[in-house]
N, C-alpha and C positions, 0 to 999 in steps of 0.2 A: 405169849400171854397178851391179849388185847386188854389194854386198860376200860372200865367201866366207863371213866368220864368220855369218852369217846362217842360212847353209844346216844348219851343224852345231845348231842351234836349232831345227831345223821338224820337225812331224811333218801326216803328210798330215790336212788337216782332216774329211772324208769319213770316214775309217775307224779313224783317230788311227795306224795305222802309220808307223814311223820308217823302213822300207824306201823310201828315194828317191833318183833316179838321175835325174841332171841330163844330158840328151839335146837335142837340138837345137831339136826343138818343147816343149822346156819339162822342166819338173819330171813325172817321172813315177811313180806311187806300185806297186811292186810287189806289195802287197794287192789293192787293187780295181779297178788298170789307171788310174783317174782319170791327167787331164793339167791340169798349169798352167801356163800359159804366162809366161815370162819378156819382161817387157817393156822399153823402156829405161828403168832405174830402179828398177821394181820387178817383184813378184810376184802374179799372180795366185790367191790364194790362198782364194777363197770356198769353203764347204765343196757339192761337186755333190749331187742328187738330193735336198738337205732345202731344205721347205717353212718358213718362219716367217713366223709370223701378222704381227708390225709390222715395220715394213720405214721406216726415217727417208726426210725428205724430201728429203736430201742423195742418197739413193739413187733415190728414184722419181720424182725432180724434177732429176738431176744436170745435165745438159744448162741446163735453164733457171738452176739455181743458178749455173751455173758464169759467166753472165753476170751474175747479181747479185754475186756475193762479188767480183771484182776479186781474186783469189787467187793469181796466179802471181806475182808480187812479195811481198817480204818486207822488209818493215821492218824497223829496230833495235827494241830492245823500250823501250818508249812508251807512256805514259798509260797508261789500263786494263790494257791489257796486258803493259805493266812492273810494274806494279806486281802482277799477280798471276806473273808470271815470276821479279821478286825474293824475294815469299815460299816459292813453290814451291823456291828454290834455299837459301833460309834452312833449309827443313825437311825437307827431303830431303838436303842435304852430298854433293852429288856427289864423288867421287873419281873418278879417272884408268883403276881397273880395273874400274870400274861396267859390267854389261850393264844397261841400261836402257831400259824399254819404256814409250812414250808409247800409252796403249790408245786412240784414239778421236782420233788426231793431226790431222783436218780438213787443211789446207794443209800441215803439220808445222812450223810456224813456233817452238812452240814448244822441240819436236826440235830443230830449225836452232840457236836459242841455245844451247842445252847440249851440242849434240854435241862438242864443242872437250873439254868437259870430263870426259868418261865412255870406257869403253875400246871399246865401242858403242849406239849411239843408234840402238835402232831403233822405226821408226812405225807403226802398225796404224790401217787405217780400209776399209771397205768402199764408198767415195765413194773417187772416183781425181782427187781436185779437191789434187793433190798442187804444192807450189811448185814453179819449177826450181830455187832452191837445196835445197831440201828433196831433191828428185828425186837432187843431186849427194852430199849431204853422209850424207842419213841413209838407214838401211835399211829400204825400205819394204816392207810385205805388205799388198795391198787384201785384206783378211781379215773376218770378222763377229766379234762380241767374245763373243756365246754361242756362238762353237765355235772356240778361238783355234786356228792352227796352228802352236804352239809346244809342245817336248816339257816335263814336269813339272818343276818348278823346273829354270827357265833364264836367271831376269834375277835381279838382287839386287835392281832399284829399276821402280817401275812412277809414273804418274801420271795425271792423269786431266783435264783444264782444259773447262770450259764444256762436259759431257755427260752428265752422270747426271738433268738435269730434263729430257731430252728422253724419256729412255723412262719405262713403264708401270714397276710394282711385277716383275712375271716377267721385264722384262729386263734389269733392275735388277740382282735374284737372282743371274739366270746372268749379267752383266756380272763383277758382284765376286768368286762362284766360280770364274768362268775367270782372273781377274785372281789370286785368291790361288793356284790353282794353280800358275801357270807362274811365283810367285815361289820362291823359295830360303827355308826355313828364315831367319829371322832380318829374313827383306828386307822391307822399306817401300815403302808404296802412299800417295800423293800424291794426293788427289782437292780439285778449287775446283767449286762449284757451288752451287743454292738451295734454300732449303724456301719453305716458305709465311709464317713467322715475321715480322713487322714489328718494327723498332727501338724500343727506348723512346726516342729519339731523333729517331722518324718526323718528328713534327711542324715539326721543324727540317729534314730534309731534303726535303720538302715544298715550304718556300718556292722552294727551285730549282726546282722542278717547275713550280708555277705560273710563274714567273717564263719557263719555257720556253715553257709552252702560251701565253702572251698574246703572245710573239712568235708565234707558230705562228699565234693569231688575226687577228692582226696580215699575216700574208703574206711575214712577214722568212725562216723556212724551215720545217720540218717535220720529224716523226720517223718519215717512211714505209718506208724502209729498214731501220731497225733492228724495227717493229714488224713487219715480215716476217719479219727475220730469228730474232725469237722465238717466232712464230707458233705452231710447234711444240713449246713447253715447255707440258711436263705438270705437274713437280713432283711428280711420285706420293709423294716422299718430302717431308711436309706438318712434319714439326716436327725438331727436332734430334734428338730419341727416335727416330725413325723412322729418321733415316742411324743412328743406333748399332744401331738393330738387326736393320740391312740388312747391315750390316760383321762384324757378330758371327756371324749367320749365316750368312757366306761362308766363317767362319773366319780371318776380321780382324779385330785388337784395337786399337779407338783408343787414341793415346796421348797426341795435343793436337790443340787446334781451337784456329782467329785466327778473329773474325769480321769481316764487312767494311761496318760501318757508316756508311754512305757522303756525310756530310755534305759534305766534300771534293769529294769524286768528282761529285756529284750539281750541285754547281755547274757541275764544267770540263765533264761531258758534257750538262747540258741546257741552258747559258747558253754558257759562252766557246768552246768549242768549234765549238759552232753558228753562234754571231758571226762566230770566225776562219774559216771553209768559207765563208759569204759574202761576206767581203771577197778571198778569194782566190779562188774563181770569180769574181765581177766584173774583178776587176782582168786575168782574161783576156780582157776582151772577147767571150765568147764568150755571143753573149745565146742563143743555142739550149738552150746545155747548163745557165748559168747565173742561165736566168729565172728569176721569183718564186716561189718556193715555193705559193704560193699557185694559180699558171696549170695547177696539175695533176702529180699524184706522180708522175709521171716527170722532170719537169723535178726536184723536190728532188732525186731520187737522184741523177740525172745530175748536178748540181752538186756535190755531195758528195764520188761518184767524179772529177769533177774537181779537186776542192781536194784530196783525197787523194795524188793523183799527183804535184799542184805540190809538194806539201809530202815526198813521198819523193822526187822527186831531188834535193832541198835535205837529204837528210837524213845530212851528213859529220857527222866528228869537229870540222872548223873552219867550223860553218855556226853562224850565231845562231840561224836557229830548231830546228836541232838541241838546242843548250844552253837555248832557252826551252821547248821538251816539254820536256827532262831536266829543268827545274825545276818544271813543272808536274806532272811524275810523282813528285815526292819529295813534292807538298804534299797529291797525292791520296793516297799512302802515309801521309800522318798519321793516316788514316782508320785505319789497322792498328794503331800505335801507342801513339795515346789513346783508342781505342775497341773495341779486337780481344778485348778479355774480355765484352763484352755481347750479352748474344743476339740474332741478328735471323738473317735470310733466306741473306743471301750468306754463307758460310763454305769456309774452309781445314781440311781435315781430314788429320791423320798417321795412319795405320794401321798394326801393324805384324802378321806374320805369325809366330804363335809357332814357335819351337824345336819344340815338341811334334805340331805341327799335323799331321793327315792327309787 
């Protein structure tokens, strides 16, 4: 079900007219005749008849992605991804009559958490690898982010999680320009993402890393999954100078950066994490899914995506390994804490969009 308030927020992406009349085959634009079909959930919303040069591999690859990511389920928010869900909420302050647009939502999961809290949540992504709660709760548009179809200041609050190192420098550009346009005067843009920067720190987060690869050598499991799943990072923006003067020339003014030095982190996601997925694929018996890392990368993923599953339908409010993530995600958050003023790679950016802006 596409929520109504949504509608009052689009403009046709194709021609940018606001002339559109909701008909049975869809949304239809009375400028250039263009149709977009309403689907259950969302909107079809890409803009017709333009060509763009990069094209992500959530879009040229959806079909096959859509069997890697395990996506249609939604977890509470947990480890890494709590932990950049808590900051994100820390620096942005949602309130109640927020319109709020999550630009580049992948599943929408992060949508999904905050929508409780905003007066609406809605998601943009041109990859339709949409959750079903995601599907239920928030308001989706499979839309492209260099041509949004949303009219001129229309959200007070934008964000942006794990998408600005996939594209090049030009779609960058037009990302953050469409992003500062369809905010409001005054409104706050939300970006987590990387540069090229390394920790002075490095050397210490490091030792997890070896400490991961010699089990890797070893045949206990692998990180073939996740090295696909970055495949596609670019990093066009190489130093922290670089996002500021990506933002400024969108016509966004930083106002704070956390950085995420990941000493913490760097332990639960290349050592214990990896451990716990082994013993919980085994303990299914299921030696297909949960062979040796070592027998061939598909057998790692496929145990992954199984320990994944055991551990979301374990994942209540009165479950123990619910409350052991929840304690494993406060201790990777320390990484924010005692380390968030030092520059390195991964970083939290606040933005905001001047008063004056045109």
């Amino acid at each position: 079900m596409v929520p109504r308030e949504l509608y009052r927020l689009l403009r046709c992406p194709t021609c940018f007219s606001r002339d559109l009349a909701v008909m049975a085959e869809g949304l239809i634009c009375g400028a250039c005749s263009n149709t977009y079909p309403i689907h259950d959930g969302y909107i079809d919303l890409m803009p017709r008849q333009v060509h763009f040069n990069y094209v992500s591999k959530y879009v040229a690859e959806e079909e096959h992605m859509a069997e890697e990511l395990d996506y249609r389920d939604i977890a509470p928010p947990l480890l890494a991804a709590g932990v950049r869900n808590r900051q994100l909420r820390r620096m942005l302050r949602f309130n109640k009559g927020d319109v709020v647009l999550d630009n580049g939502c992948g599943n929408g999961r992060f949508a999904v958490w905050n929508a409780g809290d905003v007066g609406l949540m809605v998601g943009s992504d041109p990859a339709t690898l949409y959750g079903d709660e995601a599907l239920r709760r928030v308001a989706l548009a499979q839309a492209d982010s260099r041509q949004l179809p949303f009219a001129d200041q229309s959200f007070d609050k934008a964000f942006s999680v794990d998408v600005l190192e996939h594209f090049p420098r030009d779609v960058i550009a037009d990302y953050l320009r469409e992003t500062a346009r369809v905010l409001r005067p005054g409104g706050l843009f939300l970006a987590f993402s990387n540069t090229r920067e390394r920790s002075p720190i490095q050397p210490l987060i490091d030792v997890s890393k070896r400490i991961g690869r010699w089990f890797v050598r070893r045949g206990v499991y692998d990180f073939e999954r996740e090295a696909r799943r970055k495949s596609d990072h670019i990093k066009a923006l190489e130093s922290w100078e670089d996002v500021e003067a990506a933002l400024y020339a969108a016509g966004l003014r930083p106002v704070k950066v956390v950085y995420w030095n990941s000493l913490f982190t760097s332990f639960v996601e290349h050592v214990l994490m990896k451990l716990g997925e082994v013993v919980l694929a085994r303990k299914r018996g299921d030696t297909r899914q949960a062979g040796q890392a070592g027998a061939g990368g598909s057998n790692g993923t496929e145990r992954e995506l199984v320990a994944r599953r055991r551990i979301r339908g374990q994942l209540r409010p009165t479950s123990p390994i619910y409350w052991a993530l929840k304690a494993i995600t406060l201790l990777m958050e320390l990484d924010l804490w005692l380390f968030g003023w030092m520059r390195t790679g991964p970083y939290f950016v606040l933005a905001e969009k001047p008063i004056s802006w045109r």
